[in-house]
Every structure is written in C-alpha cells, then in structure tokens.
C-alpha positions in Angstrom: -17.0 -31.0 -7.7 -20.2 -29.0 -8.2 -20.0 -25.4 -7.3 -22.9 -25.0 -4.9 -21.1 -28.1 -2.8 -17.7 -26.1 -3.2 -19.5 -22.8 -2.2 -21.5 -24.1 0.4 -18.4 -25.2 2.2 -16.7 -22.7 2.9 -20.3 -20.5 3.9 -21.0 -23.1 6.4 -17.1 -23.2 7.7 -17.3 -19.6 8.4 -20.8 -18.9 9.6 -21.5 -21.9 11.9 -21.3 -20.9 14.3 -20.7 -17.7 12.5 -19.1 -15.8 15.5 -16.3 -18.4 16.4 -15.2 -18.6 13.1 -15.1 -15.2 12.0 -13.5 -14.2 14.8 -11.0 -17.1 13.9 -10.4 -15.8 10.8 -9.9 -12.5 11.9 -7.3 -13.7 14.3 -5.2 -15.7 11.9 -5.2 -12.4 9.3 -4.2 -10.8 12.5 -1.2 -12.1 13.4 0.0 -11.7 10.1 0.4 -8.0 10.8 3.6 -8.4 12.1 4.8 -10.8 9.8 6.2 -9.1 6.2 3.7 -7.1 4.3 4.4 -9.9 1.2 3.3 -12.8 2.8 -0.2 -10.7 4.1 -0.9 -9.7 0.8 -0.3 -13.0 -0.8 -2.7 -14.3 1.9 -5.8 -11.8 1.6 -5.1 -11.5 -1.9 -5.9 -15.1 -2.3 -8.6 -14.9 0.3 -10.5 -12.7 -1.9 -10.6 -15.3 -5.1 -11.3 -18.7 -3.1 -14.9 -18.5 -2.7 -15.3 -14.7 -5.1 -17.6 -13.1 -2.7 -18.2 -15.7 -0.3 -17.7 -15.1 3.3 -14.4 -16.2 3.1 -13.6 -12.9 0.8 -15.8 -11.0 3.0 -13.8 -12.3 5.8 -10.3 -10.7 4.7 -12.4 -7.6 3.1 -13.9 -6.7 6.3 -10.4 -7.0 8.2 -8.9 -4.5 5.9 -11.7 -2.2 6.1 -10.6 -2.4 9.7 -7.3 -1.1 9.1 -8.0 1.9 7.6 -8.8 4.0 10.1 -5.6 3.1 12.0 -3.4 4.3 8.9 -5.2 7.4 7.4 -1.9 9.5 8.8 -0.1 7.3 7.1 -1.0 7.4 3.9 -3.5 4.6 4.0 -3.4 1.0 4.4 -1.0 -1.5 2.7 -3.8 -4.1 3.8 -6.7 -2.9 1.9 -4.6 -2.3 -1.0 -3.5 -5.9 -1.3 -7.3 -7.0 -0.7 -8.6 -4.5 -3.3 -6.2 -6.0 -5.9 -7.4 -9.9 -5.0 -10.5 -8.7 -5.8 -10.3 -7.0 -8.8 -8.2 -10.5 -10.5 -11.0 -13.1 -10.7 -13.2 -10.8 -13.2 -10.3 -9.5 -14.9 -8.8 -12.7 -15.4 -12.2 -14.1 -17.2 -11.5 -11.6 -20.0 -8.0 -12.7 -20.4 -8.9 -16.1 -20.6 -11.8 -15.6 -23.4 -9.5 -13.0 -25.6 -6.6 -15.7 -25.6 -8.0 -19.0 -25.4 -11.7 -17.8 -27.8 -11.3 -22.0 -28.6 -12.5 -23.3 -25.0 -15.4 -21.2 -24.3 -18.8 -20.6 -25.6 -20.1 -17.6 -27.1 -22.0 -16.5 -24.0 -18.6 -17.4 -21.9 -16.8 -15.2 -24.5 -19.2 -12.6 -24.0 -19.5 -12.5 -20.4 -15.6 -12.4 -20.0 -15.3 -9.6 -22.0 -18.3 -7.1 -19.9 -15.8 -8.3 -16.6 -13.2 -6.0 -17.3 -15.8 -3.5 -16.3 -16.2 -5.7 -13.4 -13.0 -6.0 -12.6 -12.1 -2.3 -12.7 -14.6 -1.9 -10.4 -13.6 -4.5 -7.4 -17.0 -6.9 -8.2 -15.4 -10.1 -7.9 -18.8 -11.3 -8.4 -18.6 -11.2 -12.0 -15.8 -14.1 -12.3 -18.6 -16.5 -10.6 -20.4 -18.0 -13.5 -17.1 -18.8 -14.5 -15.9 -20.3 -10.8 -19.6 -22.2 -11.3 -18.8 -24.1 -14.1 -15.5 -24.9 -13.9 -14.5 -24.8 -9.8 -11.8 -27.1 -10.5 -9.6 -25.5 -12.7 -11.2 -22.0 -12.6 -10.6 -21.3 -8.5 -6.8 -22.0 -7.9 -6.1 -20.1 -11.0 -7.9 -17.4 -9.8 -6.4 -17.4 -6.8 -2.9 -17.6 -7.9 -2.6 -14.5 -9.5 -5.1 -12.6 -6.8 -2.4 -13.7 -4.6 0.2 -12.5 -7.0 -1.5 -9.2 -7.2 -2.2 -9.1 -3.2 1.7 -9.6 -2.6 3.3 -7.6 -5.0 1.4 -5.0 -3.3 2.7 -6.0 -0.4 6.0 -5.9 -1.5 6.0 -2.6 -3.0 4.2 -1.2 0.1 1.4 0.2 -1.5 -1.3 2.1 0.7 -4.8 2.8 -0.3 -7.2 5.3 1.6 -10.6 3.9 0.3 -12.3 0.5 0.8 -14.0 0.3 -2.6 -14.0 1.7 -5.6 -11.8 -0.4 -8.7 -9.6 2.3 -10.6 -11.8 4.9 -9.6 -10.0 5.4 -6.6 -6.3 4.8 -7.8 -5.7 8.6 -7.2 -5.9 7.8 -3.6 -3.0 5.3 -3.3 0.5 6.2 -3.1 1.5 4.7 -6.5 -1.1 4.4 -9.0 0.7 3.4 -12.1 2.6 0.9 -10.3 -0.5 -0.4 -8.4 -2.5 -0.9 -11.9 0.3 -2.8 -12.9 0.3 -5.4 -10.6 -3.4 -6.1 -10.8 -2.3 -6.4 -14.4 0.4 -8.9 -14.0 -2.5 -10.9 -11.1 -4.9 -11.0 -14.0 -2.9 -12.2 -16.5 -1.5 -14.9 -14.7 -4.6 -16.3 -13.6 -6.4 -15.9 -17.1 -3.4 -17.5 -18.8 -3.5 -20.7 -15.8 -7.3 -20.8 -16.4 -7.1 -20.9 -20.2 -3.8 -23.1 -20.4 -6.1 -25.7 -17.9 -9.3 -25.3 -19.4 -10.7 -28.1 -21.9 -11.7 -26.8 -25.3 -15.3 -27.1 -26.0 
C-alpha cells in the first residue's frame, strides 16, 4: 500500500463532503463522553496516529480543543490530555525504533528518528510521517497502538490538561505531570518496540 493511496483515503473520507463527515466524526467522539474516560482516550489517542496529521487527527484534536472551555473549573480536560499524548507517540516512537533496532533502518532513517524526540516533546506528529510513508503497513498500527496506550492510560488515571498544544512545555498545567510523562513514555515505547520487532532489516 503506497502512502499517498493510504493518506488520501482517509482525507477524502473526511472532507467529501467535508461538513457531513466531520460533523460525523464529531458525533461518534461525542457519545463517547459518557462512556468511561479509558475507552475515549484509547479512541482519540489512536485517532491521532492513523493518518499523523491527517484530518482524521485533526478531527479528534479539534473535538478536544472543544472541551476545554467547558472544564477550565475543573482543572482542565481529561480529553485533550489523552489527544495530546496520541500525538506526541508517533514521533517519539521513531526514535525508539532507530536506537533499538540501528540494523533495519538507514542512516538518514536513523538520523531522522533521533531529531523526533524533539518532535515528539513538542506534540508534531508530523515528524513520524516519513516514517508512516515508507512503511504504512507495519509503521501505522504500531503507531497507533501505543498512541492508544498512551490516550487511555490517561484516561484511566483521569488526567486533565488546561492547554491545547504545547508537548512537555505545558506539563505544569496538568494535574499530574510525572505520571502523565510516563505514560507517553510507556505509548512510545510500545509502538517503537512493535514497529522495530515488524520492520525488515535493510
């Protein structure tokens, strides 16, 4: 599967026509409100690595941005948390992958992964998609496993964030920072060790 077909899919599933199915999407994220905060963050977690900045990502990002306002006198939102740590996997992942597995990847692969833990930290899924490009296959579900390991856990643990960007930068404004790096930690190295263990040496 070549990546601009697997991009191109999802673009064209959201955006035509773009108001029906955003508002679709927006919907289904919706009625997960009520349903545990675990399975939402598993879902928007993973949202946020299927398509690594694709409308689809923008699609649960935007939702969350919506909750914020709602929950600023609460402490934040549990929502954009979970979203915020999707996000930040993919690139962080790519530098797992390359430290571990140096025997699968190129030189300029190795390189790249390694500047994405600056992209990671700073919630720019983009950086994971060179990687995503030339290997969709094995590179996307892994991905998306541990965003939505990172999305749930967050969930779980009922995390709440106050800002809708920002990476590490803005770990001072969620109600548990140590434990919220963590599970990013534990999303990254999940999908870098699924995405190394799948990938064929060169």
């Amino acid at each position: 599967m070549s990546w601009n077909i697997y991009y191109r899919f999802p673009n064209a599933l959201c955006q035509y026509p773009n108001g029906s199915n955003q508002y679709g999407l927006s919907n289904f994220l919706a009625s997960l409100s009520g349903a545990s905060a675990l399975v939402l963050g598993l879902v928007v977690g993973g949202m946020m690595a299927i398509d690594l900045g694709g409308p689809i990502n923008k699609a649960a990002y935007i939702f969350a941005t919506g909750t914020l306002a709602a929950t600023v006198s609460t402490g934040g939102s549990v929502t954009m948390a979970a979203v915020m740590a999707g996000g930040m996997v993919p690139p962080l992942a790519t530098t797992v992958a390359v430290i571990l597995f140096k025997n699968k990847f190129t030189k300029e692969e190795r390189n790249a992964g390694l500047t994405n833990i600056v992209m990671g930290l700073s919630f720019i899924t983009e950086g994971s998609i060179p990687f995503g490009a030339s290997d969709p296959a094995r590179a996307i579900p892994s991905f998306m496993i541990g965003a939505a390991v990172a999305g749930g856990l967050t969930g779980m643990a009922n995390i709440k964030l106050m800002a809708p960007h920002g990476g590490v930068f803005v770990l001072a404004l969620t109600n548990n920072p140590l434990l919220y790096l963590l599970f990013i930690l534990i999303g990254a190295i999940v999908s870098g060790l699924l995405f190394g263990a799948l990938k064929k040496a060169k």
